[in-house]
C-alpha positions in Angstrom: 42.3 14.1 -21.3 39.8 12.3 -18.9 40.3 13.8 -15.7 39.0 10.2 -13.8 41.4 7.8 -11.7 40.8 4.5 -10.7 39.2 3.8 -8.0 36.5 1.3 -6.1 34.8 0.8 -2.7 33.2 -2.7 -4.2 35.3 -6.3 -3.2 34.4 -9.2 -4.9 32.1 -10.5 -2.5 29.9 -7.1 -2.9 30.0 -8.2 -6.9 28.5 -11.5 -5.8 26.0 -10.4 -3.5 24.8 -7.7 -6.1 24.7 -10.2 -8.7 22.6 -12.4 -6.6 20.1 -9.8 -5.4 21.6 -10.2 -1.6 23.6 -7.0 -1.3 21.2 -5.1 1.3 23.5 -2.2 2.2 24.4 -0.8 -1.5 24.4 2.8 -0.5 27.9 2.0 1.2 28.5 1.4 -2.3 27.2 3.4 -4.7 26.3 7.4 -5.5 29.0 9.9 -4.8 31.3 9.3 -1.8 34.2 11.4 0.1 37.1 9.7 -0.4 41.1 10.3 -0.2 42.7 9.0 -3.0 47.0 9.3 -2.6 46.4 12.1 -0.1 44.0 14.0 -2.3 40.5 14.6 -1.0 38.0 14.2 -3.7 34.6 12.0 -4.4 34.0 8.4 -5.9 31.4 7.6 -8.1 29.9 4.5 -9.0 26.8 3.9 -11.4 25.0 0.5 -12.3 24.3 1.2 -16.6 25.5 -2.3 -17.8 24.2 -1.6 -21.4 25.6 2.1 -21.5 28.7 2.0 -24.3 30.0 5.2 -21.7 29.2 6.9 -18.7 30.7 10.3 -17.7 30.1 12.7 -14.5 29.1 16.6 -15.6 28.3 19.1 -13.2 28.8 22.6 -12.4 32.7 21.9 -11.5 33.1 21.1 -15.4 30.5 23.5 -17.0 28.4 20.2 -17.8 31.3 18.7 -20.6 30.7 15.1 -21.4 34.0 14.4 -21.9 36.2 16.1 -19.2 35.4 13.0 -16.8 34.5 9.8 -18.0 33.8 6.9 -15.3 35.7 3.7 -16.3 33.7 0.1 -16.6 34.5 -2.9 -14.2 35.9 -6.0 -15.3 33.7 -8.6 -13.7 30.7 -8.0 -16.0 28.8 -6.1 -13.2 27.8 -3.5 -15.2 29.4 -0.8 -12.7 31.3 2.4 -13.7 33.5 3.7 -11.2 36.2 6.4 -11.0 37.6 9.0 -8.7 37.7 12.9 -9.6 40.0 14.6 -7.4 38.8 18.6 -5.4 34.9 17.8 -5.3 33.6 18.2 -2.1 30.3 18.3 -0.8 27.4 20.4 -2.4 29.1 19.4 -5.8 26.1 19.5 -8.5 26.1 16.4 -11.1 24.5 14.3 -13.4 25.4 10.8 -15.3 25.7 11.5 -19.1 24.9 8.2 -20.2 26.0 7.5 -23.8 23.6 4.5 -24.9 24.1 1.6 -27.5 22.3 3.9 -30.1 24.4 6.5 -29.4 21.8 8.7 -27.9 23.2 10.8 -24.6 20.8 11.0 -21.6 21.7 13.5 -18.1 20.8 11.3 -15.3 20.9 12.1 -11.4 22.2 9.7 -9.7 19.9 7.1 -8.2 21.5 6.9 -5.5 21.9 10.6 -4.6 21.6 11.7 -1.3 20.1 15.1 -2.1 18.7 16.8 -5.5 18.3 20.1 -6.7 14.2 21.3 -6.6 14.4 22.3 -10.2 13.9 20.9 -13.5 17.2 20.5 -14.2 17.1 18.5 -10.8 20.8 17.7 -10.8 22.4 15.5 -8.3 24.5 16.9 -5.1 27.2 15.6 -3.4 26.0 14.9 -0.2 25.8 13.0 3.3 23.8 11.7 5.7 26.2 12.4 9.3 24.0 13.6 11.7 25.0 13.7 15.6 21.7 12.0 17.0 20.5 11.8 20.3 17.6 9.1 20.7 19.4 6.6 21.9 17.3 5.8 24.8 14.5 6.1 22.1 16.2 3.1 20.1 16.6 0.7 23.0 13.4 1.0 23.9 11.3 1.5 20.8 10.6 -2.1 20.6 8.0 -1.9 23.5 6.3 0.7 21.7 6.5 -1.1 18.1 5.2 -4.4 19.4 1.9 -6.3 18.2 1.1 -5.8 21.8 1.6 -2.3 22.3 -1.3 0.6 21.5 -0.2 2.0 18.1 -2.1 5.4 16.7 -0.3 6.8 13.9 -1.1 10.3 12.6 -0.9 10.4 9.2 0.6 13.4 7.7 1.5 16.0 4.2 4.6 17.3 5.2 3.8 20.6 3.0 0.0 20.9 3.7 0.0 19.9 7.4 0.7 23.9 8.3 2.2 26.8 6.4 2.6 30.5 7.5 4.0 33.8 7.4 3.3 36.1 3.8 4.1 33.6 1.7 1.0 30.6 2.6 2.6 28.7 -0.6 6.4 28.5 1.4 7.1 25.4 2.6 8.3 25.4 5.9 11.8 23.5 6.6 11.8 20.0 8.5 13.0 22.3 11.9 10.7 24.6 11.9 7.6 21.7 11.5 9.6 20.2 14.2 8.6 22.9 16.7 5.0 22.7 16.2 4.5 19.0 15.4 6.0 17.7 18.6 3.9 19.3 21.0 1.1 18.5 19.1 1.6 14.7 18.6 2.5 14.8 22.4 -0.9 16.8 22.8 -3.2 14.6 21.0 -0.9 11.2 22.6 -1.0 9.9 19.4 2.0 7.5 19.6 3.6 7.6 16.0 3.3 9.4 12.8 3.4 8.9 9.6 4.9 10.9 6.6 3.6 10.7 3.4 7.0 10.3 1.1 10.1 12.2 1.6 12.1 10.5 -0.4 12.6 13.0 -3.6 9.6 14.0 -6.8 9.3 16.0 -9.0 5.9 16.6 -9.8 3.8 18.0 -6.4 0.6 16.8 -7.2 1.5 13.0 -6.8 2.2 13.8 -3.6 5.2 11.9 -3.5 4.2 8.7 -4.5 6.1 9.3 -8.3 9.9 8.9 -6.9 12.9 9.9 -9.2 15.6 10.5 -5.3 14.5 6.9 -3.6 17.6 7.7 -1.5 17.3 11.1 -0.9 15.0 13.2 1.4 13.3 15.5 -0.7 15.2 19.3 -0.7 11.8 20.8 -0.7 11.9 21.4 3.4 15.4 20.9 3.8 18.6 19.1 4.0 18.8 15.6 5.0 20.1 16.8 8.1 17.2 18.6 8.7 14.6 15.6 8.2 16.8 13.8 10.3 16.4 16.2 13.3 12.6 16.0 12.6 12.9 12.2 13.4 15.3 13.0 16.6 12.9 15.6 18.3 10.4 12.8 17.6 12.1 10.1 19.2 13.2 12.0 22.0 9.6 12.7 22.7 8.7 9.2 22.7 6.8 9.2 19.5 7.8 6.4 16.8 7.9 7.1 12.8 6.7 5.6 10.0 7.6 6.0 6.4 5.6 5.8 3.2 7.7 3.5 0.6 6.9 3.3 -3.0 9.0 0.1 -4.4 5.8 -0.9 -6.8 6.6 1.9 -8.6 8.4 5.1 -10.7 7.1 8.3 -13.5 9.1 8.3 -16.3 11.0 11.2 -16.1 13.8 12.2 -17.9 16.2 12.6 -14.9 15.3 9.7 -13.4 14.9 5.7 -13.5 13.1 5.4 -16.6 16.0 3.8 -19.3 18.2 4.4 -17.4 21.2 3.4 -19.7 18.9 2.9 -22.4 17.6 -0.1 -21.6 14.6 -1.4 -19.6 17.1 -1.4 -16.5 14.9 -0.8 -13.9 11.5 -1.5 -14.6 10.5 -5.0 -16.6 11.0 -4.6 -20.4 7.3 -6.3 -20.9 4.4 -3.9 -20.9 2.2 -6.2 -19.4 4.3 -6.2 -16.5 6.3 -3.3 -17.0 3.7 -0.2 -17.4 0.9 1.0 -14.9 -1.9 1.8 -17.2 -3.6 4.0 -14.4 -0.6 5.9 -13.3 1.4 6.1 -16.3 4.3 5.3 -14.2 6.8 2.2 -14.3 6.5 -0.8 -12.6 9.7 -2.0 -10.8 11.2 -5.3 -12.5 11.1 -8.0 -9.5 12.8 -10.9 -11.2 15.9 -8.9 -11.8 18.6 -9.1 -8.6 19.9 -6.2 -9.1 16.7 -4.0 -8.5 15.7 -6.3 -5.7 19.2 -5.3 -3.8 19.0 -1.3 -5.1 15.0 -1.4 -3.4 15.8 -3.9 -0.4 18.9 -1.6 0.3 16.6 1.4 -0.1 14.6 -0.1 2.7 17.9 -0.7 5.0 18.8 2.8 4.3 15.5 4.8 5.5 15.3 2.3 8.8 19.1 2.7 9.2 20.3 6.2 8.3 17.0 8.4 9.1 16.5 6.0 12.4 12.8 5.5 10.7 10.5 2.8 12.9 8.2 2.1 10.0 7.2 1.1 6.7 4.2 1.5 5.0 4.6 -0.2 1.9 2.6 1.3 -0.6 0.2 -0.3 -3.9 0.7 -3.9 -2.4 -2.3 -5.4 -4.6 -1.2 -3.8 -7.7 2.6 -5.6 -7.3 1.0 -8.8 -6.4 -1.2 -9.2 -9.0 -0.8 -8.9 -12.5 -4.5 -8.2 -13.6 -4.3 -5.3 -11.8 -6.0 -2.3 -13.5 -5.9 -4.5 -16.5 -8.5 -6.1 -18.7 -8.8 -9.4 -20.3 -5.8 -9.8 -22.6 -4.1 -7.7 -21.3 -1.8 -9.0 -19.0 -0.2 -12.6 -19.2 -0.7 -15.3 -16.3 2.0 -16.7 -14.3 3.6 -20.0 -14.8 0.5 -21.6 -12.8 -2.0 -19.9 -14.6 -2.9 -17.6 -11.7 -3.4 -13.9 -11.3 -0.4 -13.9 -8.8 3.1 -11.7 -9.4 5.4 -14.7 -8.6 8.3 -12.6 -8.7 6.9 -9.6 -6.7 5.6 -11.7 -4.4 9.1 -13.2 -4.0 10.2 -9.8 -3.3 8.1 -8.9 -0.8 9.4 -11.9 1.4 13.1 -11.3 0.8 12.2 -7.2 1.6 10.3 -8.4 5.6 12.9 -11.5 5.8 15.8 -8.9 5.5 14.7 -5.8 7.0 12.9 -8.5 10.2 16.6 -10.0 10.4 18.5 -6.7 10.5 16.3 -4.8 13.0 13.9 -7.4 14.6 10.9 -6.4 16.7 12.2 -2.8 16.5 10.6 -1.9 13.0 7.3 -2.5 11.7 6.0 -3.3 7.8 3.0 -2.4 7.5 0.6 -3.2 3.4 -1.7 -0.9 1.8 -3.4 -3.9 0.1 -6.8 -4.2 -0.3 -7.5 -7.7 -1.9 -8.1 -10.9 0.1 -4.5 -12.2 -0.9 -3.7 -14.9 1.7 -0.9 -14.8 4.4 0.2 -11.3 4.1 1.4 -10.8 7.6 2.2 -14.4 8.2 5.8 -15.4 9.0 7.3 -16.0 5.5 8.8 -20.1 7.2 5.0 -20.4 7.1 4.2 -19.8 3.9 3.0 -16.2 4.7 4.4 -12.5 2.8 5.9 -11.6 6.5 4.7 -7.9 7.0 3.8 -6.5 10.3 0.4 -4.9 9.2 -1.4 -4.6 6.8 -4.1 -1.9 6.3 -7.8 -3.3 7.1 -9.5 -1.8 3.9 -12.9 -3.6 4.0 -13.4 -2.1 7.4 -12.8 1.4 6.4 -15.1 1.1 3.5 -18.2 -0.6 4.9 -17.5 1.7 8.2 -17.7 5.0 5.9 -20.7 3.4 3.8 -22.5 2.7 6.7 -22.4 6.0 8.3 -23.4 7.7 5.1 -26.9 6.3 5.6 -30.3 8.2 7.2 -30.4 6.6 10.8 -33.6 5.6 9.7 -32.2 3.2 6.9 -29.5 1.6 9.0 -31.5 -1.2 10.0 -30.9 -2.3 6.3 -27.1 -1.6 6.3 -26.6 -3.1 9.9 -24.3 -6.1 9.6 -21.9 -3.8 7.8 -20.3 -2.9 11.3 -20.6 -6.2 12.7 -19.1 -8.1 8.8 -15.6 -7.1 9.8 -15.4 -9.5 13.4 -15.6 -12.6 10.6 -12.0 -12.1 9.5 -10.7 -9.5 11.7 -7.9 -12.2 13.2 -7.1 -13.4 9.7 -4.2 -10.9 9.6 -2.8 -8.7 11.9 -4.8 -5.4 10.9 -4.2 -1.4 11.1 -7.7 0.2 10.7 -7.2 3.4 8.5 -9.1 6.1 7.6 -6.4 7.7 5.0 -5.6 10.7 2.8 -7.1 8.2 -0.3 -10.6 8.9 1.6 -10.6 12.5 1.4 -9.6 13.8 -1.7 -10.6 13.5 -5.7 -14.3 14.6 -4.9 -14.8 12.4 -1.9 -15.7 14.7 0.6 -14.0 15.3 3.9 -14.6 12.8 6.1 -17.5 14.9 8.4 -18.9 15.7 5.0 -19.1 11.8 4.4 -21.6 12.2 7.9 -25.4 12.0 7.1 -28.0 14.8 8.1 -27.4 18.1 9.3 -24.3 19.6 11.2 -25.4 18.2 15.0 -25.8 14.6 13.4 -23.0 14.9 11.6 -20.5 15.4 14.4 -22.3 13.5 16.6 -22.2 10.7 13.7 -18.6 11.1 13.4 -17.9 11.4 17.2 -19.4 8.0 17.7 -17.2 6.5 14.7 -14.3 7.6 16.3 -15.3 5.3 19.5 -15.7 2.5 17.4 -12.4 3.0 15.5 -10.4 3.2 18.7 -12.4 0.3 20.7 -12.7 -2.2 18.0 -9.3 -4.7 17.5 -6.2 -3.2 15.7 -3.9 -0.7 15.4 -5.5 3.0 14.5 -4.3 5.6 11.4 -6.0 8.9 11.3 -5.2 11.5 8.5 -4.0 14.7 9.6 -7.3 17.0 9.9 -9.7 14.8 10.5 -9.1 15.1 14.1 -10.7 18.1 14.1 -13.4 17.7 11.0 -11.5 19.8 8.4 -14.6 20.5 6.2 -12.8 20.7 2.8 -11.2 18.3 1.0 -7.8 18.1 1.7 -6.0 20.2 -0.5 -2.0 19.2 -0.8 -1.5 23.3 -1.9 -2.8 24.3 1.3 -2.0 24.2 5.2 -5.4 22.9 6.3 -7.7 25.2 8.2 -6.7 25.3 11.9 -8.9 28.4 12.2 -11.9 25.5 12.5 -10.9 25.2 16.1 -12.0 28.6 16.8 -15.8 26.8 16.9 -16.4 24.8 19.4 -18.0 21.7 17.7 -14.4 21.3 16.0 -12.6 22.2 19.4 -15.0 19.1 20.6 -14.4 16.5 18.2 -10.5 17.6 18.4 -11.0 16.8 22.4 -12.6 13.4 22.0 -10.0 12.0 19.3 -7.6 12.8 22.5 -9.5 11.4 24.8 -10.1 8.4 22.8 -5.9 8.1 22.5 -5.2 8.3 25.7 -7.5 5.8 27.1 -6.2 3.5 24.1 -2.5 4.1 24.9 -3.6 3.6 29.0 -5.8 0.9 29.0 -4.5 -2.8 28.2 -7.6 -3.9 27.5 -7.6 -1.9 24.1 -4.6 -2.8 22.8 -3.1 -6.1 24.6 -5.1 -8.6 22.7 -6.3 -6.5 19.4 -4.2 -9.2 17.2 -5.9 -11.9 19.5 -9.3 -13.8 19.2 -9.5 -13.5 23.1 -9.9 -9.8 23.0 -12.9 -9.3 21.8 -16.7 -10.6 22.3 -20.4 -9.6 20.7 -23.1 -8.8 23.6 -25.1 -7.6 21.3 -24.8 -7.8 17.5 -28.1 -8.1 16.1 -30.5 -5.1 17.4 -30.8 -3.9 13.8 -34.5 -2.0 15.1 -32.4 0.3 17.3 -29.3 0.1 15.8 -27.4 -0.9 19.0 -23.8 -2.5 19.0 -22.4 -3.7 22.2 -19.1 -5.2 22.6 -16.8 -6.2 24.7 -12.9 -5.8 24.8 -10.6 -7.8 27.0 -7.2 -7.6 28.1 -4.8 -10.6 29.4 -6.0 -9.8 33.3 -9.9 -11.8 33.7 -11.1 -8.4 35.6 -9.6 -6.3 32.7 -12.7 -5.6 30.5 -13.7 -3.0 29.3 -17.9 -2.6 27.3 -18.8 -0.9 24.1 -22.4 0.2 23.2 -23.1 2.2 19.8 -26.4 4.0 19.6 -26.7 4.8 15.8 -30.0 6.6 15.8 -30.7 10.1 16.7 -33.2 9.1 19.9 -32.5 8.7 23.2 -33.1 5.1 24.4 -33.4 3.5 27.8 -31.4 -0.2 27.2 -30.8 -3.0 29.3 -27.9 -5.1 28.9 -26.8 -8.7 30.1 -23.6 -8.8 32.1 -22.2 -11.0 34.3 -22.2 -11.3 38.2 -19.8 -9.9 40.9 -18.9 -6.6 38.6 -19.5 -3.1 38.5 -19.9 -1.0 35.5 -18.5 2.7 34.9 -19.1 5.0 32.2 -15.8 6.2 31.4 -16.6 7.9 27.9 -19.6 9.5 26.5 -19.3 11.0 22.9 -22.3 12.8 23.7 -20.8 15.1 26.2 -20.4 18.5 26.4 -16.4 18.5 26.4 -17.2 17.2 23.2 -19.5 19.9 22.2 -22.6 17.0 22.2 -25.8 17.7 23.5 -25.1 16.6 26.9 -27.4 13.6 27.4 -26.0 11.4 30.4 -25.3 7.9 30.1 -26.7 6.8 33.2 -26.4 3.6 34.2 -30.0 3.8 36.4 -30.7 0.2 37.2 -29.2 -3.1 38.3 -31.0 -6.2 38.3 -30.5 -9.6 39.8 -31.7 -11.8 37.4 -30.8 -13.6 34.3 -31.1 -11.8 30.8 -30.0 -13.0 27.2 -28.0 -15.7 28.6 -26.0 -13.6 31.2 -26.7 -13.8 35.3 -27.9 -10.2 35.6 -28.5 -7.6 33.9 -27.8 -3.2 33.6 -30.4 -0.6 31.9 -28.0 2.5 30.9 -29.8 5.5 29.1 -27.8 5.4 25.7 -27.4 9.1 24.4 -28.6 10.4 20.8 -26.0 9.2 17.8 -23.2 8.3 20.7 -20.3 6.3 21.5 -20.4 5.2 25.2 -17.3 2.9 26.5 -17.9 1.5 30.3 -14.9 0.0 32.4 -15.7 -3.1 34.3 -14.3 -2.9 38.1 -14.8 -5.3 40.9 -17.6 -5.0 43.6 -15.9 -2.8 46.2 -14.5 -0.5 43.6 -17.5 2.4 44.1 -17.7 2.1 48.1 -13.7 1.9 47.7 -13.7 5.2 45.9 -16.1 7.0 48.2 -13.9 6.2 51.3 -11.0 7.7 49.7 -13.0 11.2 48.6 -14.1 11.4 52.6 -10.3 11.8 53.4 
């Protein structure tokens, strides 16, 4: 006797909307819900398997019988099996057997879960996502801190390799108890947001958890949902925003998971071609189909909803967009235009920024891992544009790291690598990354990437650093690399916080906070970094010395802050054109002691009168060995200004 009684949470409009790929909000819908059916407490359940010929529920309240409670099929063609079982309550362990059209029976979780089991079995649990939070303040206001024209540093982090402790080093530690030590921290080093590698649910640790079976539920590994969501709260309540790693391009085929789901290609396009990553043995998403588009765009609406999140960072853009990708000649199949392009994904994208843009406005942000030239990615979809917020400046961070590989005494050959990135750095609106993807699979750490011996390479990657933070864009650092972690990062591992104990890690550590808080203080880093008006060359062609020197502006005329790069291990005495009526300060010297350097002053020791390289008068300032130096521009009467107010 099947133990199931009708019922549904769905009306007809959600039908239509699901139907038509529009239904953003299908968690309301679907998975396992507490409900009160004839004044019995129980749970609903609801599956999408249109091709299934029957779908029951099995868990541990029916020993796992595929026949005790069979979900019954709607009538509008839907492909949704629904049902009510009466006494379930929360913590309820289940799985969809899924009876397919060759009669074969495959346990599913439920896609839609809000909370899985860390084994192999990996069943489903009745679950829910109340939490009591308290950032409201942090909500209101986040938009000021999420804006194109606000300073944003994310800290990129590995939830279970950030830190672990106590006799068991391989324990994870819960979302709390990372709570206590990564607020202070963030708030220490003034970084403004991080960013979490995935926590949605995966089974297999060493993709890190980019391979999602749980795309709605937090993974179990470090807690409850609850617990991830008091993570975000302490974070918000400290004024630091959070950003999300989301994986719609793709899935592993796992047996619990989305892979034929009822059977059928369901999930993922039936076409190999289209349907199979070759490099990641994984699934590709099928865009075309309106039902996946509302299960992923409603996955979107959950995470920026439900966990409060302030962020996307969409991840494998270029391999969605383009259907070459990873592929050779004859093996994929060009679109109706004969192009390279992922019509439908492409499509997706827009309908994913329109929605989640139109739901939350300026109080989100998308931001594309994408590193082709594909046109208009963070151009407003009405203009033809994909409509993210960001997308991750890739070129940058690869002619950056290839550059300061090289002997000083080569650079002169590799010097327009730096300055190649000001001819399209205001075709989109960037986020300059240095990423997990930069230090792993035999890579080297990034101070390992540093040429010479240990002085030059701190010093080297000190005066990187400078440039990162003063050149236009939003910043991402990966967790470690503040400090020069000298291994690879290993995802088994906390990383090695015992580095600080020296004093050339303490140093760099000092400077990357330095460096955050004069970016989060001064406009004139961050208020025109999208903006053609923010930046300007003094001096891009030195390639002899190896001198950069820039200039960044803010909105104010005054507000201008100046840039020089010495990229060779001397000491060199430089004069500089600047303009009449200002006064230069050195505000930041990589080179310093704080910042274990060798100590060399940048001293500004003359100021002359007369015109130089097109400029009124000019400065000589003794540049510092392998440094980052970043002067602040103030008006005539600043220094005598200053000395007044020390005398009282």
């Amino acid at each position: 006797m099947n133990s199931v009684k009708t019922y549904t949470l769905f009306t007809d409009h959600d039908i239509y909307l699901f139907k038509e790929g529009k239904h953003y909000k299908l968690f309301d819908k679907f998975g396992a819900h507490s409900v009160e059916k004839d004044g019995v407490k129980g749970v609903y359940f609801s599956v999408w398997a249109p091709n299934a010929k029957k779908v029951s529920v099995i868990g541990n309240f029916n020993n796992w019988n595929h026949t005790d409670h069979i979900l019954f099929p709607r009538w509008d063609e839907s492909g949704i099996w629904e049902g009510f079982i009466a006494g379930l309550t929360w913590g309820t362990l289940y799985k969809y057997a899924v009876e397919t059209a060759r009669g074969e029976i495959l346990e599913k979780s439920d896609p839609y879960a809000l909370s899985w089991e860390q084994n192999l079995q990996a069943a489903s649990m009745v679950s829910t996502t109340w939490y009591e939070w308290d950032d409201k303040e942090w909500l209101e206001n986040r938009w000021k801190k999420n804006t194109l024209n606000a300073p944003i540093s994310v800290y990129e982090m590995h939830l279970a390799s950030w830190v672990r402790e106590g006799d068991d080093p391989k324990r994870f530690l819960n979302y709390r108890d990372i709570a206590k030590k990564l607020v202070p921290y963030i708030k220490e080093m003034s970084f403004t947001h991080v960013e979490f590698m995935p926590v949605m649910e995966y089974p297999y640790d060493p993709s890190w958890g980019y391979q999602i079976t749980g795309f709605y539920a937090a993974t179990s590994r470090f807690g409850s949902p609850q617990d991830l969501m008091f993570l975000i709260n302490e974070l918000h309540k400290n004024g630091i925003g959070v950003i999300l790693d989301w994986v719609p391009s793709h899935f592993p085929g796992d047996a619990n998971g989305l892979h034929r789901f009822d059977g059928s290609y369901l999930y993922e396009h039936e076409d190999p071609r289209k349907g199979f990553h070759p490099d990641w043995k994984s699934y590709i998403f099928n865009y075309g189909r309106n039902e996946v588009k509302s299960f992923l765009i409603s996955n979107a609406m959950f995470w920026l909803g439900r966990y409060h999140a302030d962020g996307l960072r969409v991840d494998a853009v270029t391999s969605m967009l383009h259907l070459d990708y990873s592929r050779n000649e004859g093996e994929w199949e060009p679109n109706i235009y004969g192009g390279n392009v992922n019509l439908e994904a492409q499509t997706f994208l827009q309908e994913f920024n329109t929605a989640v843009y139109k739901e939350f406005g300026d109080n989100i942000i998308t931001i594309a891992e994408e590193s082709s030239d594909f046109p208009m990615l963070t151009k407003p979809v009405h203009d033809g544009g994909v409509g993210f917020g960001m997308k991750w400046m890739m070129g940058w961070m690869h002619d950056t790291l290839d550059y300061f590989k090289e002997d000083p005494i080569n650079r002169k050959f590799f010097h327009h690598k730096l300055t190649f990135a000001s001819m399209y750095m205001y075709n989109e609106n960037y986020m300059m990354p240095l990423s997990h993807d930069e230090v792993v699979h035999g890579k080297a750490s990034l101070i390992y990437k540093m040429t010479g011996d240990e002085w030059q390479k701190f010093a080297n990657l000190r005066a990187l650093y400078v440039y990162m933070f003063t050149h236009p864009g939003a910043k991402l650092l990966f967790m470690g690399d503040e400090f020069g972690q000298t291994s690879e990062w290993n995802f088994t591992q906390s990383l090695d916080w015992h580095l600080l104990e020296y004093p050339v890690h303490k140093g760099l550590q000092t400077l990357v906070k330095d460096l955050n808080h004069l970016y989060r203080n001064e406009t004139a880093l961050y208020e025109n970094q999208f903006n053609p008006d923010g930046f300007e060359w003094i001096e891009a062609d030195d390639i002899e010395n190896s001198v950069y020197i820039y200039l960044r502006k803010g909105k104010k005329k005054d507000d201008v802050f100046m840039v020089i790069l010495n990229l060779t291990p001397r000491v060199i005495d430089y004069k500089i054109g600047v303009n009449a009526g200002t006064h230069w300060e050195v505000v930041l010297n990589s080179d310093d002691k704080r910042y274990a350097g060798s100590g060399v002053n940048a001293d500004i020791f003359s100021e002359q009168f007369e015109e130089y390289k097109n400029h009124p008068k000019s400065i000589s300032i003794n540049l510092p060995p392998l440094a980052g130096i970043i002067l602040k521009r103030k008006d005539r009467n600043y220094k005598q200004n200053r000395i007044k107010q020390h005398k009282r």
